[in-house]
C-alpha positions as CSV (number, residue, x, y, z in Angstrom):
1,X,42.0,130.1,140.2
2,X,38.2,129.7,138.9
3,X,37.4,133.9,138.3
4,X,37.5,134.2,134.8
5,X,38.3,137.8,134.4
6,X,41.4,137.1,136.5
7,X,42.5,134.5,134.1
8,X,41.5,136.7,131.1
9,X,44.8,138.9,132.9
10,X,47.0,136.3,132.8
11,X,46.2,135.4,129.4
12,X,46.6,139.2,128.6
13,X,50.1,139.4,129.9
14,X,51.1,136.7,128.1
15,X,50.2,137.5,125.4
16,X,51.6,141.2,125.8
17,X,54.9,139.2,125.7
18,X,54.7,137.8,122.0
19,X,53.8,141.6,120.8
20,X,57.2,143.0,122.9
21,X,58.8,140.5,121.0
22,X,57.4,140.9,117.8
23,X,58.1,144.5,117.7
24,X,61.7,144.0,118.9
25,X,62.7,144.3,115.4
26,X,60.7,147.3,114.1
27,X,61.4,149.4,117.4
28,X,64.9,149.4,116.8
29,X,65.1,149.4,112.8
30,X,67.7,152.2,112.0
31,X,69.6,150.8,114.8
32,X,70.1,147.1,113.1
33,X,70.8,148.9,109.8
34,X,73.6,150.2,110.8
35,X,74.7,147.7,113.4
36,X,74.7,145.2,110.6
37,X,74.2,147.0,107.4
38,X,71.4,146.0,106.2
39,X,68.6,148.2,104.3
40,X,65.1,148.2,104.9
41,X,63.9,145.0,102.4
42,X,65.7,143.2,105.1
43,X,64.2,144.5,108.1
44,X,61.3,144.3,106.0
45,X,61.8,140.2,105.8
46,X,63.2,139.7,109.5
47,X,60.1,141.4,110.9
48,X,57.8,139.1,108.7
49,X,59.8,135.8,110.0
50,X,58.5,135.9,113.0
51,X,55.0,134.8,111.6
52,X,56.7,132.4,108.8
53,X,56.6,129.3,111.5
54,X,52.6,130.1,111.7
55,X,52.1,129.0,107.7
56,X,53.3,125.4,109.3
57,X,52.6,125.5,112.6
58,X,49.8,126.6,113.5
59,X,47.2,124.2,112.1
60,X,49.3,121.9,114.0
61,X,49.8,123.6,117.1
62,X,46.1,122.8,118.0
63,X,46.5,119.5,117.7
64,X,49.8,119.7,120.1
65,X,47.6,121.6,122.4
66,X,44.9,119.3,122.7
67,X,47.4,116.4,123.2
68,X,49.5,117.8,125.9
69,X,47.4,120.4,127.3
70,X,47.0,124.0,127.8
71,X,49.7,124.6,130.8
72,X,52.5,122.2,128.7
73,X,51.7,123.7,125.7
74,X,52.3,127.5,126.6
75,X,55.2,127.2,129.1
76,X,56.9,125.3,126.3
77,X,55.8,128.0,123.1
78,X,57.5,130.7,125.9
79,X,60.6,128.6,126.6
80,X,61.3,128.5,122.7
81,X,60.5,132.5,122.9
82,X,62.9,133.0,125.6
83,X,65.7,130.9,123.4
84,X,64.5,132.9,120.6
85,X,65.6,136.0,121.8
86,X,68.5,134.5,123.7
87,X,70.1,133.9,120.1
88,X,69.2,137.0,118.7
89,X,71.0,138.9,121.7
90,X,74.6,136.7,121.5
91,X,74.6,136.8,117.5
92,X,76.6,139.5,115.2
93,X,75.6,137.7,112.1
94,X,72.6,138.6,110.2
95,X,71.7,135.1,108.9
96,X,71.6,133.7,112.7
97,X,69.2,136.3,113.5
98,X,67.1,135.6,110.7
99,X,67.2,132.0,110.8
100,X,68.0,131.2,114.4
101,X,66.7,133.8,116.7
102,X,63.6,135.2,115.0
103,X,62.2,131.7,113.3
104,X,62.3,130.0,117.0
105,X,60.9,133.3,118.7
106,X,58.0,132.8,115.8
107,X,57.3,129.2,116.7
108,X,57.1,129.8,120.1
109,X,54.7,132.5,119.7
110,X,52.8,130.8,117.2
111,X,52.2,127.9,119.3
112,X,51.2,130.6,122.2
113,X,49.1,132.6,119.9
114,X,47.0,129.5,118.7
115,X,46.4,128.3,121.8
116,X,46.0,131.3,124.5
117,X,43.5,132.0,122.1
118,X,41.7,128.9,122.5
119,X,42.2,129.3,126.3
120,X,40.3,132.6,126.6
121,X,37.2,130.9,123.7
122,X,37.4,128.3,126.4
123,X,36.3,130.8,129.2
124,X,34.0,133.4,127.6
125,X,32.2,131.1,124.6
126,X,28.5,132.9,125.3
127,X,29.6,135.2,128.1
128,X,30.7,138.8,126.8
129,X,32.5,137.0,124.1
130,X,33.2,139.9,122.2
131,X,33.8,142.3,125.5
132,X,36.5,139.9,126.5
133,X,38.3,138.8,123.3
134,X,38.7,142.4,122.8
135,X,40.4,142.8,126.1
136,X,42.2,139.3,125.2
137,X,43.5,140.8,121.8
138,X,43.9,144.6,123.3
139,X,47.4,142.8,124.9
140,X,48.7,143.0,121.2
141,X,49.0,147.0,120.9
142,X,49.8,147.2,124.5
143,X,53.3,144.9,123.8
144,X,53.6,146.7,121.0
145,X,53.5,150.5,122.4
146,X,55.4,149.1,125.5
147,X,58.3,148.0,123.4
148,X,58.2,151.0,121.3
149,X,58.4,153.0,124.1
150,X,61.3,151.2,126.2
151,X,63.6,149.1,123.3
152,X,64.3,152.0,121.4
153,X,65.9,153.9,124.7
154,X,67.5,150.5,125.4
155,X,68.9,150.2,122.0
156,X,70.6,153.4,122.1
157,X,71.8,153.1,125.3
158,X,73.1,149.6,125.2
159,X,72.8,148.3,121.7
160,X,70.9,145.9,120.0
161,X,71.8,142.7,122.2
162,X,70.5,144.7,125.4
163,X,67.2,144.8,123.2
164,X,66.9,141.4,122.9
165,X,68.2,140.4,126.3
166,X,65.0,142.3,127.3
167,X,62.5,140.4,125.8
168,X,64.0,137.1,126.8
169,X,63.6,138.8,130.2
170,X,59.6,139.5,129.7
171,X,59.3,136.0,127.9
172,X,60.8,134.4,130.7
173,X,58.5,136.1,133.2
174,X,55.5,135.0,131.1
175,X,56.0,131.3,132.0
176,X,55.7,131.9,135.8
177,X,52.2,133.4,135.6
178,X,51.2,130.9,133.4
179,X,51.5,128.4,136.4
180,X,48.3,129.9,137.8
181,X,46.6,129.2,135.0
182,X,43.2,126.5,135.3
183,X,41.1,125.2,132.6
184,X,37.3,125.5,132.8
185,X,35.4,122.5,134.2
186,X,33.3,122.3,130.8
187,X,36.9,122.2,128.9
188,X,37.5,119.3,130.7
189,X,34.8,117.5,130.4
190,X,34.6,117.3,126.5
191,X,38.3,117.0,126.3
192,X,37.5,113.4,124.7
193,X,35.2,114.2,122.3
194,X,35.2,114.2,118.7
195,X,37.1,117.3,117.1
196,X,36.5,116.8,113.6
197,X,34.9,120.5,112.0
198,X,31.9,120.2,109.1
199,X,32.7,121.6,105.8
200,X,30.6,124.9,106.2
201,X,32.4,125.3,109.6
202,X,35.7,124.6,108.5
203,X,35.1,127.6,105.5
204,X,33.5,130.3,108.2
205,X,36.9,129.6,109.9
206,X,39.1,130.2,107.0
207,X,37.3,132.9,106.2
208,X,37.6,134.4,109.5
209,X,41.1,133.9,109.3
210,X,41.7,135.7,106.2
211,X,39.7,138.9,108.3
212,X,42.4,138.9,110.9
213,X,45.1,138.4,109.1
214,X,44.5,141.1,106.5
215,X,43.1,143.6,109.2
216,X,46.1,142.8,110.8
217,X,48.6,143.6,107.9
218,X,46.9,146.8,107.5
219,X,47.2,147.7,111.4
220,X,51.1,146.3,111.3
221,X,52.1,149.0,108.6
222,X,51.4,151.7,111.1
223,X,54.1,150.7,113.7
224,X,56.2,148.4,111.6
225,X,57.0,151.3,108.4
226,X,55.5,154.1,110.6
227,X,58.8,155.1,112.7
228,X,60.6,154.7,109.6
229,X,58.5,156.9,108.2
230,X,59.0,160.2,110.5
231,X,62.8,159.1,110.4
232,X,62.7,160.5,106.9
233,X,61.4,163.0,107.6
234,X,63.5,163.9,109.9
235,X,62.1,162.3,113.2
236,X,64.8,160.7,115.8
237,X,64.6,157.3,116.3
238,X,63.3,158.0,120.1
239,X,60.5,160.0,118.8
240,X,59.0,158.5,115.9
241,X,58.4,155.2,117.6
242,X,56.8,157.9,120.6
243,X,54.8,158.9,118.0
244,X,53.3,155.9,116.6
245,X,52.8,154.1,120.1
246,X,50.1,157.1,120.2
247,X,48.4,154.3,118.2
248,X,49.0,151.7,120.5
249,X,47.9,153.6,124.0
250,X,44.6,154.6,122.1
251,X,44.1,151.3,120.9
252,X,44.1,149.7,124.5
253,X,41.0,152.3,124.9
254,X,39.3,152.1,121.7
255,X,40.2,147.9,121.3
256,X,38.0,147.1,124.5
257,X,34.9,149.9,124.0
258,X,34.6,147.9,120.2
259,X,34.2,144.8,121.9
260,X,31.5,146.2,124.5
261,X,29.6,147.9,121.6
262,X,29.4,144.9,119.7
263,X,28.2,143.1,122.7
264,X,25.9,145.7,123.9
265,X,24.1,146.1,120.3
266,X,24.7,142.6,118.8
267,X,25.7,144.4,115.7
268,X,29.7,143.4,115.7
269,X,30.4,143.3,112.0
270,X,28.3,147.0,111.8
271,X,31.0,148.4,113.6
272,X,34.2,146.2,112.0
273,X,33.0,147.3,108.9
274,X,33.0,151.0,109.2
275,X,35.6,151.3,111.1
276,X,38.1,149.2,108.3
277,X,36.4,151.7,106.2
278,X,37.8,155.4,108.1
279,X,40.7,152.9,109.1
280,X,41.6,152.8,105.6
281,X,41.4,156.1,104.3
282,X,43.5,157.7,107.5
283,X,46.0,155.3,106.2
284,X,46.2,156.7,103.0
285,X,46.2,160.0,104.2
286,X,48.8,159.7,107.2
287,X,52.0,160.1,104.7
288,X,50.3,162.5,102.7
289,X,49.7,165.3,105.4
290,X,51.8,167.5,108.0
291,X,49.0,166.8,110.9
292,X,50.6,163.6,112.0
293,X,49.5,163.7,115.3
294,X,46.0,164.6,114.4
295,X,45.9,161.4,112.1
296,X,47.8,159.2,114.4
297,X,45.6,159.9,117.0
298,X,42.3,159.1,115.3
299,X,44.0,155.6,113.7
300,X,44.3,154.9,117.6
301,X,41.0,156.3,118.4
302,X,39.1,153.8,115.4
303,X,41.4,151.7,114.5
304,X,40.5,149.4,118.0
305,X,36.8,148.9,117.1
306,X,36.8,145.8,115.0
307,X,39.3,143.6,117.2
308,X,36.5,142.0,119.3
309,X,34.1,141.5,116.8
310,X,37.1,139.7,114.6
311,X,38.4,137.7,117.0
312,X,35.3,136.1,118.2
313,X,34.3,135.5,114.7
314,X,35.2,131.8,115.6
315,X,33.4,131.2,118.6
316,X,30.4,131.6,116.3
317,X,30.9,128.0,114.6
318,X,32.9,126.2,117.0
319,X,32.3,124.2,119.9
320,X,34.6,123.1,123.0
321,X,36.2,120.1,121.2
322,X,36.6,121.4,118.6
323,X,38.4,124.7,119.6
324,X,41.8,123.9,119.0
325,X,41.9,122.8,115.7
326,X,39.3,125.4,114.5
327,X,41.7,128.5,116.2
328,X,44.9,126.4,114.5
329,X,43.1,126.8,111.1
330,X,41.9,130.6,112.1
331,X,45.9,131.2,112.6
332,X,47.0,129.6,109.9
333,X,45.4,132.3,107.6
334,X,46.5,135.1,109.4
335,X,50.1,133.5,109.9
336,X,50.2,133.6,106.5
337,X,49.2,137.1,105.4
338,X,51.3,138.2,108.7
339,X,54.0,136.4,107.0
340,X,53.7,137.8,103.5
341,X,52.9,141.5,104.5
342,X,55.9,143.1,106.3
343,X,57.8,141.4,103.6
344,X,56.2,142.9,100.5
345,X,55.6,145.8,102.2
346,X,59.5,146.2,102.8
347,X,60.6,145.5,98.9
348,X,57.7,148.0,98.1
349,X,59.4,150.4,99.8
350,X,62.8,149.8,98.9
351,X,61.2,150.1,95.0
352,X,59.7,153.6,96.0
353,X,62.6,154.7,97.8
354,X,59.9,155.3,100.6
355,X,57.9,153.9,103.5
356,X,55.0,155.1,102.4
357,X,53.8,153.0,100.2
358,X,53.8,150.4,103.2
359,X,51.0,152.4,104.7
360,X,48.8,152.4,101.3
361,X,49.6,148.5,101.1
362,X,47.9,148.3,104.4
363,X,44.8,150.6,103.6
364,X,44.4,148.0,100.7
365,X,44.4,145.5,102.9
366,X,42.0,146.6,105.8
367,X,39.6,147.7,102.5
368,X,39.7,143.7,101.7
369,X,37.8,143.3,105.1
370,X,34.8,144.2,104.8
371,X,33.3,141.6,101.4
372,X,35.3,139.2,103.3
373,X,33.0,139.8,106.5
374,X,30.0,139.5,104.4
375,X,31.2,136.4,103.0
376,X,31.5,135.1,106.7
377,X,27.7,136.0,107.5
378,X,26.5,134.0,104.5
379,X,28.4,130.7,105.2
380,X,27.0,131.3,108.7
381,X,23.2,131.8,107.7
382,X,23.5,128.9,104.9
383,X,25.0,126.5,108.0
384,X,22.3,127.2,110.3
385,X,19.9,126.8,107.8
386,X,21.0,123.4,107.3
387,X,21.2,122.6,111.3
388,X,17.9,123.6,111.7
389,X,16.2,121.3,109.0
């Protein structure tokens, strides 16, 4: 299979998968409170696990991808998703879903992450880069409305192991499209080359990766502490996480159009930074009003635009060989605000005695985007400087 759109779907689905499973925990959150009494500092923590193996791993998980190779690589990161979830489904103890269950679902998806991210530079790298990773990255709130959507039904219907079995399911499916999968012809011809990054490279990279991660923390609080939120005021389970997958559906609109107006008027970071900017404030004001739909809609509607831009901060600095170490760095940083976010989040709002102060956390957050993005532009003017001379 040589048409790279069609391999930009399979990427997608795949991809869809570590979202579904992501949000396992957070679609079903008043469900394992009571199944195994826990309050919400500790779904708080179990939802942040799954990004803990990323702090370690992902730097790494380049490497291991450009050592074994794309197709190895990913059908192994899925198997140790499927066994993941596998655990998590046959467990009644808390600390073998924790430590078990959600840590190897997390490796396995930070290893796919890191390098189906890679796979898709690898395709697109000067060709509707922004269009495409925006597509690439528009899998995320798809998994993540999806599962919202069907787990919390599940859950009821079944409990919480039927959940889990579900995502193993999805997981499992994920490693039979990834057969079709085949690498570019320009992939593998520089596969031998040097993959060292320059300094000035290596900080645009980091700094990218700080971008996603915290843009992603701030998007996170919305479906992660949002059901939680209507469910004290009074929401059922069913329809709070209805509710916030508005998010999600709009975002598989507004995530794509972001990435064709950046291409279409080469002003990206524009766009990322006023959207972080209205993305923040609705944030703020989503637990402080009755118009919850209103607001939820417009997150969905806005919240989309600076995926594309984001993701393809990368491409920007790095070439073919040296792809999968630069994406291992870029995932490092977001692993690691991933990782630390749900879980401060979660004690903030055990503190305040409500989940909205998870929502101002993220607004924070996203409003930390835009210096940042500056920042990025000025390592990337100062390198080409020095190219050129």
């Amino acid at each position: 299979m040589r048409n790279r759109w069609a391999i930009l779907a399979i990427l997608f689905f795949v991809r869809l998968t570590i979202a579904f499973q992501f949000q396992s925990v957070a679609a079903v959150a008043p469900l394992l409170e009571k199944t195994f009494s826990v309050g919400l500092a500790d779904i708080g923590v179990l939802i942040g696990l799954y990004f803990t193996p990323g702090v370690v791993l992902a730097l790494p998980g380049g490497a291991i991808g450009r050592t074994f190779g794309d197709k190895p690589t990913t059908i192994a990161a899925l198997l140790l998703m499927t066994a993941g979830s596998l655990v998590m489904a046959t467990t009644d103890v808390w600390g073998w879903q924790m430590a078990a269950g959600r840590l190897a679902s997390g490796a396995g998806g930070v290893l796919l992450t890191v390098q189906l991210t890679k796979m898709g530079t690898d395709w697109f790298a000067g060709k509707e880069i922004a269009t495409a990773m925006a597509i690439f990255v528009n899998s995320w709130p798809a998994g993540v409305a999806i599962s919202l959507l069907v787990l919390p039904a599940i859950g009821i219907a079944h409990g919480a192991g039927a959940v889990f079995l579900a995502v193993g399911a999805l997981t499992a499916a994920g490693i039979v499209l990834v057969a079709f999968y085949q690498p570019p012809p320009t992939t593998i011809a520089t596969a031998g080359t040097s993959a060292r990054l320059d300094p000035l490279a290596l900080l645009a990279v980091i700094v990218a990766g700080l971008i996603w991660g915290l843009f992603n923390v701030g998007f996170a609080m919305i479906f992660s502490f949002g059901p939680t939120l209507l469910a004290e005021r009074g929401w059922s389970i069913a329809a709070a996480g209805s509710a916030i997958s508005l998010v999600l559906w709009l975002s598989v609109i507004s995530v794509p159009a972001g990435g064709f107006i950046a291409d279409r008027t080469g002003r990206p970071l524009t766009l990322a930074v006023a959207a972080c900017l209205v993305v923040a404030l609705l944030l703020v004001w989503l637990p402080r009003t009755d118009a919850v739909i209103a607001i939820i809609v417009l997150i969905g509607l806005i919240s989309g635009h600076p995926a594309g831009p984001i993701v393809s901060l990368p491409a920007r600095v790095l070439a073919p060989e040296t792809r999968a170490i630069g994406m291992g760095v870029f995932y490092t940083l977001f692993y690691a605000a991933m990782m630390l976010g749900p879980a401060v989040a979660g004690r903030l709002a055990k503190s305040a005695g409500s989940a909205a102060i998870a929502l101002d956390l993220g607004a924070l957050t996203v409003l930390a985007c835009p210096p940042l993005m500056w920042l990025f532009e000025r390592i990337v003017s100062v390198r080409n400087r020095r190219t050129k001379s």
